[in-house]
C-alpha positions in Angstrom: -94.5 -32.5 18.2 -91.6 -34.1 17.0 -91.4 -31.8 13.6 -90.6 -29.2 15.6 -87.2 -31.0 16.9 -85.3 -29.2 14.2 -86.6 -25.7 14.5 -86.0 -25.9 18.2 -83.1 -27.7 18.0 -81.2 -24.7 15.7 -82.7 -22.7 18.5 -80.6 -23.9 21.1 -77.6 -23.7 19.3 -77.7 -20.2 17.9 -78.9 -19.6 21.7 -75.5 -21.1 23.2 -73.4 -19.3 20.4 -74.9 -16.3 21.5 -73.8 -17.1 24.9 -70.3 -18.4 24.2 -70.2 -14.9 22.1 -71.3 -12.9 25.4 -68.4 -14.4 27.3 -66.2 -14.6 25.1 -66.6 -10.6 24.5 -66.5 -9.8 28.7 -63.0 -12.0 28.9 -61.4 -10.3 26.0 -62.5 -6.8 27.0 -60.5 -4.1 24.7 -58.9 -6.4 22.7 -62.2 -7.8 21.3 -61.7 -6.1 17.8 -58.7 -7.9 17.5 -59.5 -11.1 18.3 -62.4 -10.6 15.9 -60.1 -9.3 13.4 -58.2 -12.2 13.7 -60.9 -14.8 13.6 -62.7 -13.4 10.9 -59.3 -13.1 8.7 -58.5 -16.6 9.6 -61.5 -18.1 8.3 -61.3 -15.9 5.1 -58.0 -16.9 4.5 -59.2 -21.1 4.8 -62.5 -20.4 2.8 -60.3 -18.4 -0.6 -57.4 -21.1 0.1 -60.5 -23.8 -0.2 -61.8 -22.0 -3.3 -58.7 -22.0 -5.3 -57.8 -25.5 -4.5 -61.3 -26.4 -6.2 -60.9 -24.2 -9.3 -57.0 -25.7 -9.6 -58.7 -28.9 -9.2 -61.5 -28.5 -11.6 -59.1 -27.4 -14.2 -56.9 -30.4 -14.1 -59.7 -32.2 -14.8 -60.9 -30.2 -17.8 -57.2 -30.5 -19.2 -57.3 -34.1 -18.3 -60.0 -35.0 -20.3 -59.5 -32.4 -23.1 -55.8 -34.2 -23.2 -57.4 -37.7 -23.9 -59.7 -37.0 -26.3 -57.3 -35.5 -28.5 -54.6 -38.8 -28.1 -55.0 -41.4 -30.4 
């Protein structure tokens, strides 16, 4: 019984996203494709900003280390 918890757990939530979705598209009415727009750009924006910050990060560390094997 219980190991289906998760399964009907995820469920529910995609469930009440679907509903937030549903009202959230009758409130916004024609401007829904902006809104969208602007959510979707928004999280692109944080998810590349994310991605470089990572790659800037992981190269610091390569040139860290390369850095202090080649010092005496």
């Amino acid at each position: 019984m219980f190991a289906q918890f998760p399964s009907l757990l995820k469920l529910a939530g995609l469930g009440a996203a679907l509903v937030i979705a549903l009202l959230f598209a009758v409130f916004v009415g024609d401007q829904g494709p902006w809104y969208f727009a602007w959510v979707v750009g928004t999280v692109m924006i944080v998810l590349i900003s994310a991605t470089g910050a990572v790659l800037f990060e992981a190269q610091n560390n390569q040139d860290h280390d390369q850095n202090k094997e080649t010092q005496p």
